[in-house]
MDTraj code that builds the backbone (N, CA, C; nanometers):
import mdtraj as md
import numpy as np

residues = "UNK UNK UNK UNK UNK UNK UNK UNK UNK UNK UNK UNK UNK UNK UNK UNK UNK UNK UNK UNK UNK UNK UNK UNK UNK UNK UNK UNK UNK UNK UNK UNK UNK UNK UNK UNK UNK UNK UNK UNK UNK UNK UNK UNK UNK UNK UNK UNK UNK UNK UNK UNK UNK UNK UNK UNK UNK UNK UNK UNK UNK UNK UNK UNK UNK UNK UNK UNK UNK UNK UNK UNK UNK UNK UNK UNK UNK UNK UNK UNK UNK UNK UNK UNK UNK UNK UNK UNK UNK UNK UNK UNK UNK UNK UNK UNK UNK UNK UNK UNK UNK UNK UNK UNK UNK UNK UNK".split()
xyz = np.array([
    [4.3864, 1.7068, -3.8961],
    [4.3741, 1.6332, -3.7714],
    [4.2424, 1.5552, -3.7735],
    [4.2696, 1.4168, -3.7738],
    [4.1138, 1.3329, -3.7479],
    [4.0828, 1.3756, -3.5901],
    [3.9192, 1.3789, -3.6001],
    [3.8460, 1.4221, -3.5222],
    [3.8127, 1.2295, -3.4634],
    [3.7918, 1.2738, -3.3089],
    [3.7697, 1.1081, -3.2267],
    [3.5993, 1.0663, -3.2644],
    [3.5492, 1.0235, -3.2152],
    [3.4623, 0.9525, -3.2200],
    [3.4203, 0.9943, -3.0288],
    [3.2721, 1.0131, -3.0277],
    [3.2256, 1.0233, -2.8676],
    [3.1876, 0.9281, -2.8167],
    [3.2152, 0.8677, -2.6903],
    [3.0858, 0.8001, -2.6126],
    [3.0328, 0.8547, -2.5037],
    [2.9227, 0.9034, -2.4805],
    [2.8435, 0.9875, -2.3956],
    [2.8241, 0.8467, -2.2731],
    [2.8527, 0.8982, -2.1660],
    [2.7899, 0.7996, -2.0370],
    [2.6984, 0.8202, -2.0137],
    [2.5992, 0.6964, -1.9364],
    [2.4673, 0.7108, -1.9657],
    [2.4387, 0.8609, -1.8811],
    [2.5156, 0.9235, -1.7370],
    [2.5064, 1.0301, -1.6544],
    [2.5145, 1.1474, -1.7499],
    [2.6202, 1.1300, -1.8675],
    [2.6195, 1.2483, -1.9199],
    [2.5166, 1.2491, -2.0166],
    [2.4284, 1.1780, -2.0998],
    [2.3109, 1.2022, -2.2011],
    [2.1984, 1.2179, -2.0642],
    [2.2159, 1.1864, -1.9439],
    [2.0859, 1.1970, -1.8588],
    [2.1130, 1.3539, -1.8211],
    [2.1970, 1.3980, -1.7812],
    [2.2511, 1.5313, -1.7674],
    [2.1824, 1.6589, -1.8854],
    [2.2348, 1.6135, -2.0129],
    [2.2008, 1.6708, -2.1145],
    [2.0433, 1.7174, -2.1371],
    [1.9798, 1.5726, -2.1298],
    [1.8089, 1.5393, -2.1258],
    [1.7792, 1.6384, -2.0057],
    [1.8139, 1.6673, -1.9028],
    [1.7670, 1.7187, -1.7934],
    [1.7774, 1.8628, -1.8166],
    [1.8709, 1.9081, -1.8904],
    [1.8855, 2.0417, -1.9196],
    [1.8131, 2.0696, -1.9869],
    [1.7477, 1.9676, -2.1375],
    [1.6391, 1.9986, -2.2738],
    [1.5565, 2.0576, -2.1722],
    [1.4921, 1.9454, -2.0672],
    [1.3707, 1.9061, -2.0217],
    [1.3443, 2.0664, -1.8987],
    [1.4789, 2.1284, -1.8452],
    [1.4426, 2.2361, -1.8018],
    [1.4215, 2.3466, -1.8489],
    [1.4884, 2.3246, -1.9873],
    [1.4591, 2.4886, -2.0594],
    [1.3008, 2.4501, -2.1384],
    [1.2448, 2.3340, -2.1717],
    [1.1408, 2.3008, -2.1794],
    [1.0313, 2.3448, -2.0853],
    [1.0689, 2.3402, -1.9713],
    [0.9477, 2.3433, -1.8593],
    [0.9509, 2.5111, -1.8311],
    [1.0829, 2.5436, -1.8696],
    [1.0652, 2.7144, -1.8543],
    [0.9739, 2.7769, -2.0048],
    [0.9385, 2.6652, -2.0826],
    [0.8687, 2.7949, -2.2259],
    [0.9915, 2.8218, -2.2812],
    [1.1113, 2.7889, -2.2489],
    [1.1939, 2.8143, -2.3483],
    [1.2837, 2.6745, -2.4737],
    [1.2117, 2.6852, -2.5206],
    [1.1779, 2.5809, -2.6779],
    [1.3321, 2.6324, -2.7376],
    [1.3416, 2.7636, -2.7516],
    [1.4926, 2.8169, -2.8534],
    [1.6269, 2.7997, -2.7571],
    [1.5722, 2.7819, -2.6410],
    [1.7094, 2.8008, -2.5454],
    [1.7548, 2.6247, -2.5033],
    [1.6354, 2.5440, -2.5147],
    [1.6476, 2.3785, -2.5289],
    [1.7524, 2.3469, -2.6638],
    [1.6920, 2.4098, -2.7848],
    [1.7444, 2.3798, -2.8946],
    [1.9242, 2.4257, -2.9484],
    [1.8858, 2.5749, -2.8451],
    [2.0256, 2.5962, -2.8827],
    [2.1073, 2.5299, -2.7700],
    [2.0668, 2.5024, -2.6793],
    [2.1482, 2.4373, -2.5360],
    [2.2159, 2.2886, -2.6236],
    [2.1127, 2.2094, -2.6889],
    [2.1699, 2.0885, -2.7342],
    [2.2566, 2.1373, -2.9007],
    [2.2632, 2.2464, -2.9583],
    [2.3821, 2.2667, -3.0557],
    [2.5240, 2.3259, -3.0450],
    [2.5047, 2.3628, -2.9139],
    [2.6234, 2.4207, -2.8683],
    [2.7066, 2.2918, -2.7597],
    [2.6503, 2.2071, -2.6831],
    [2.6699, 2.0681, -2.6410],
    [2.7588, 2.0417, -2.7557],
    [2.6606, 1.9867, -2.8737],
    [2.7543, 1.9239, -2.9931],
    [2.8254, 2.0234, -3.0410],
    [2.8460, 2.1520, -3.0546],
    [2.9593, 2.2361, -3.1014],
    [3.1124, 2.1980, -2.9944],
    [3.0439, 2.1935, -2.8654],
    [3.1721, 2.1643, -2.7639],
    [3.2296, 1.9959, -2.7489],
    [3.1766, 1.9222, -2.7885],
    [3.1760, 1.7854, -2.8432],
    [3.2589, 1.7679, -2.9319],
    [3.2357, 1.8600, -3.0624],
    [3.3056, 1.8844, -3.1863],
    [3.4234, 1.9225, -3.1538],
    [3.4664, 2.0228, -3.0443],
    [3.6027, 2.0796, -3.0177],
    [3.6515, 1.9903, -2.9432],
    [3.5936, 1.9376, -2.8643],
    [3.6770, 1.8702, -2.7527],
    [3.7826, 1.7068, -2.8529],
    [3.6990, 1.6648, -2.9725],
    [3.6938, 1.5469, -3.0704],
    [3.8202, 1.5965, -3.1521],
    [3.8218, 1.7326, -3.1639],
    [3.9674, 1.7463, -3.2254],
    [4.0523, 1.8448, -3.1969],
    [4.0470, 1.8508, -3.0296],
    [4.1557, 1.9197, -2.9430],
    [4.1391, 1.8698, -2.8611],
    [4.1239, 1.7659, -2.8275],
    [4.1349, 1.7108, -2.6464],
    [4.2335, 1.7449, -2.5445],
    [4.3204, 1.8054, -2.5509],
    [4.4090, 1.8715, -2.4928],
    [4.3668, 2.0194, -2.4621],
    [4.2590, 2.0714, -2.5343],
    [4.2158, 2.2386, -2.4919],
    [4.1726, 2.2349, -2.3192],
    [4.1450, 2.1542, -2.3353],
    [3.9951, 2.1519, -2.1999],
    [4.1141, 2.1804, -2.0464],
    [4.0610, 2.2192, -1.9990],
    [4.1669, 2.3116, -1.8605],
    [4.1113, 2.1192, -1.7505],
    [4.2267, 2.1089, -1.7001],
    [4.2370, 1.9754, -1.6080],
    [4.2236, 1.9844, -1.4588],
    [4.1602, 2.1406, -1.4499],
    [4.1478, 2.1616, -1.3317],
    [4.0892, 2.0617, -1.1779],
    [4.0277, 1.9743, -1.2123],
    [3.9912, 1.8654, -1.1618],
    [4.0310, 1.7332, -1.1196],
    [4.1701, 1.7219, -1.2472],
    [4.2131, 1.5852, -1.2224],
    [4.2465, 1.5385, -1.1491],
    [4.3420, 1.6581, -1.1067],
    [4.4351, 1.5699, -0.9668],
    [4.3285, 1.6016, -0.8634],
    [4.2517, 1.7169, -0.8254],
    [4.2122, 1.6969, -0.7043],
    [4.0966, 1.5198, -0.6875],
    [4.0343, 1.5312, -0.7971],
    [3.9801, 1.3854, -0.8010],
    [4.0758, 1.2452, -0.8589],
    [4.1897, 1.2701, -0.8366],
    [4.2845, 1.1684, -0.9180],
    [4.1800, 1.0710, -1.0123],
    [4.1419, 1.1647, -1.1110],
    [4.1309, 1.1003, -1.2233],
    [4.1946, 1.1606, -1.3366],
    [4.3153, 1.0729, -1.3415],
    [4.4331, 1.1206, -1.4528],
    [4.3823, 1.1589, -1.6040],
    [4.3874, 1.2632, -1.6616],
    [4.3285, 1.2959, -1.7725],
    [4.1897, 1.3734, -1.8136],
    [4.1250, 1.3761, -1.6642],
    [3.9948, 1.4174, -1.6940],
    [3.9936, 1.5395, -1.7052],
    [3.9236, 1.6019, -1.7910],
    [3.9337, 1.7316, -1.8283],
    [3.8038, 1.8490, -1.8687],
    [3.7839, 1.9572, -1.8864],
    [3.6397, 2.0140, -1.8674],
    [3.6551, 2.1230, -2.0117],
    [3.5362, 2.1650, -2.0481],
    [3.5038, 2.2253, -2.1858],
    [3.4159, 2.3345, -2.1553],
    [3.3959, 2.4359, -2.1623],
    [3.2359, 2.4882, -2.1081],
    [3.1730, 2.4974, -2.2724],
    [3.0121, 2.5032, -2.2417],
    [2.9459, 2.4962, -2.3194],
    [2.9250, 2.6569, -2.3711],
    [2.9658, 2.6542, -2.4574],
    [2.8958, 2.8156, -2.4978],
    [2.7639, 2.8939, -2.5102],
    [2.7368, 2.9425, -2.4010],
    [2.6106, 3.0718, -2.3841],
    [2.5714, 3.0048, -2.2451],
    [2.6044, 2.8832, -2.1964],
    [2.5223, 2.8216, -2.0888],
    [2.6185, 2.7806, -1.9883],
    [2.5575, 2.7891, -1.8998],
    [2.6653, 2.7535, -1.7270],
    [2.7390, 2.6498, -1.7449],
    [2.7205, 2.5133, -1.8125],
    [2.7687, 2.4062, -1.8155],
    [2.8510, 2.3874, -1.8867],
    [2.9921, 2.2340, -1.8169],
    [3.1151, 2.2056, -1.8287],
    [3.1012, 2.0787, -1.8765],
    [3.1447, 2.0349, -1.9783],
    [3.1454, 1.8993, -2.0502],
    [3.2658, 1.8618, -2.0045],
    [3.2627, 1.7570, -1.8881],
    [3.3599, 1.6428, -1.8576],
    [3.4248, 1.5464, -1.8675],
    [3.5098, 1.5009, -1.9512],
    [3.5576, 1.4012, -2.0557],
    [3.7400, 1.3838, -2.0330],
    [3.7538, 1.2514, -2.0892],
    [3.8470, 1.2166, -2.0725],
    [3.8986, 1.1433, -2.2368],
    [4.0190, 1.1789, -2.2941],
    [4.0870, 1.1135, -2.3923],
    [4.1253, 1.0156, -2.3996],
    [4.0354, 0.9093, -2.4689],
    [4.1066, 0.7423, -2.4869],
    [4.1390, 0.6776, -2.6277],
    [4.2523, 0.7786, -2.6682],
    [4.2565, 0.7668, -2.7959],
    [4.2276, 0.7888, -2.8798],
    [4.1004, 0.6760, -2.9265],
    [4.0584, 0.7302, -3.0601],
    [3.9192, 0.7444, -3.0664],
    [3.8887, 0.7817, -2.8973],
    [3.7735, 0.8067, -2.8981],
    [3.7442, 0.8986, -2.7476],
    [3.6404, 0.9678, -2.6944],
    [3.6526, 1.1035, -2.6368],
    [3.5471, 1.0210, -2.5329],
    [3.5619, 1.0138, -2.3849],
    [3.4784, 0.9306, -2.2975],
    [3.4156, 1.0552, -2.2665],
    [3.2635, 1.1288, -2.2521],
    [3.2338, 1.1800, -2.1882],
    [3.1577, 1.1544, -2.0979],
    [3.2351, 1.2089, -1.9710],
    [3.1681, 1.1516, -1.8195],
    [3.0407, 1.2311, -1.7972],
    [3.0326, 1.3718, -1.8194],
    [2.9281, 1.4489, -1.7389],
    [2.9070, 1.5725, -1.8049],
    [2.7982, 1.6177, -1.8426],
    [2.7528, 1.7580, -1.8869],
    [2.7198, 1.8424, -1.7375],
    [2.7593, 1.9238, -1.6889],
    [2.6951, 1.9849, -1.5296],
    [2.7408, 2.1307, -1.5577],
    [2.6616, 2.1730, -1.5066],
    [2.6594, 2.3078, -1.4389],
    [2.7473, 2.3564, -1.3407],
    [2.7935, 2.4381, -1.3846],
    [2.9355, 2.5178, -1.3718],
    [2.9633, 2.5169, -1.1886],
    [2.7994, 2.5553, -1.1087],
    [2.8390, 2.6382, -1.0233],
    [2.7787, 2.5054, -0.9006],
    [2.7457, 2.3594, -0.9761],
    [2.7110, 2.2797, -0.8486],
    [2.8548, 2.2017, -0.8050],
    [2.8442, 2.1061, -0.6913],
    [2.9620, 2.0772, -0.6530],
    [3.0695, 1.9472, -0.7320],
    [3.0971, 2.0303, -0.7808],
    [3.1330, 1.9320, -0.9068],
    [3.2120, 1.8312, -0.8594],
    [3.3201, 1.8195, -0.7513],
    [3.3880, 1.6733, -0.7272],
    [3.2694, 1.6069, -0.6923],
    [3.1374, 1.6458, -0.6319],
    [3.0499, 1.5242, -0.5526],
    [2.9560, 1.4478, -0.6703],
    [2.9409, 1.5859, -0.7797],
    [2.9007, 1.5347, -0.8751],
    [2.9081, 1.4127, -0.9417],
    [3.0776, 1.4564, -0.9626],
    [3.1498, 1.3499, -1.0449],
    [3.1892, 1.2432, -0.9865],
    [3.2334, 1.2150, -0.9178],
    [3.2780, 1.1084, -0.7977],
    [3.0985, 1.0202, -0.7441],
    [3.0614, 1.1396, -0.6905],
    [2.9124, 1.0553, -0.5735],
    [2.7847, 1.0236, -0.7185],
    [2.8288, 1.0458, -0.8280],
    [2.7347, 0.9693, -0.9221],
    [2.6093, 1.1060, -0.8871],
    [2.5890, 1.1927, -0.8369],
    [2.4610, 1.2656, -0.8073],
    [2.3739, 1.2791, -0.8941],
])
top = md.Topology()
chain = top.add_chain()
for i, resn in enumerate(residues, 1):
    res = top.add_residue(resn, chain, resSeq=i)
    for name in ("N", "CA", "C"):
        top.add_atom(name, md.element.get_by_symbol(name[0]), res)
traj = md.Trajectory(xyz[None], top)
């Protein structure tokens, strides 16, 4: 199975950066580093299963296709949508904030 190709939105690499930048400000240097290899481990899955990710979201935000990943060891849900031959990701966020206002109100 060919694996897609990503494009990160600029919300979701600002998302990402914000997470480095908090496990940074906590002294935690190993939990930044592993936060951004497990990102790209769930990146990697989502690139050649786009269909795994649970769609729990779509319809209530009628956005047809959009779909969620969680990141492994960390609260956060990689938000993305399948366009073929390439993997749109909308949003890296945290599991437990309000995720339609998130995604929708740009927060």
């Amino acid at each position: 199975m060919k694996s897609k190709s990503v494009d990160l939105r600029e919300a979701a690499q600002r998302d990402i950066d914000e997470a480095v930048d908090f496990y940074i400000a906590q002294d935690a240097h190993q939990a930044a580093h592993a936060f951004i290899d497990e990102v790209e481990r769930a990146l990697d899955h989502v690139c050649r299963h786009p269909d795994a990710g649970s769609p729990r979201y779509a319809q209530e935000l009628g956005l047809p296709g959009l779909r969620h990943w969680p990141v492994t060891g960390y609260p956060c849900l990689v938000f993305y949508q399948d366009r073929g031959e390439r993997i749109d990701v909308w949003r890296v966020l945290h599991g437990e904030r309000d995720i339609p206002a998130w995604l929708i109100g740009g927060v």
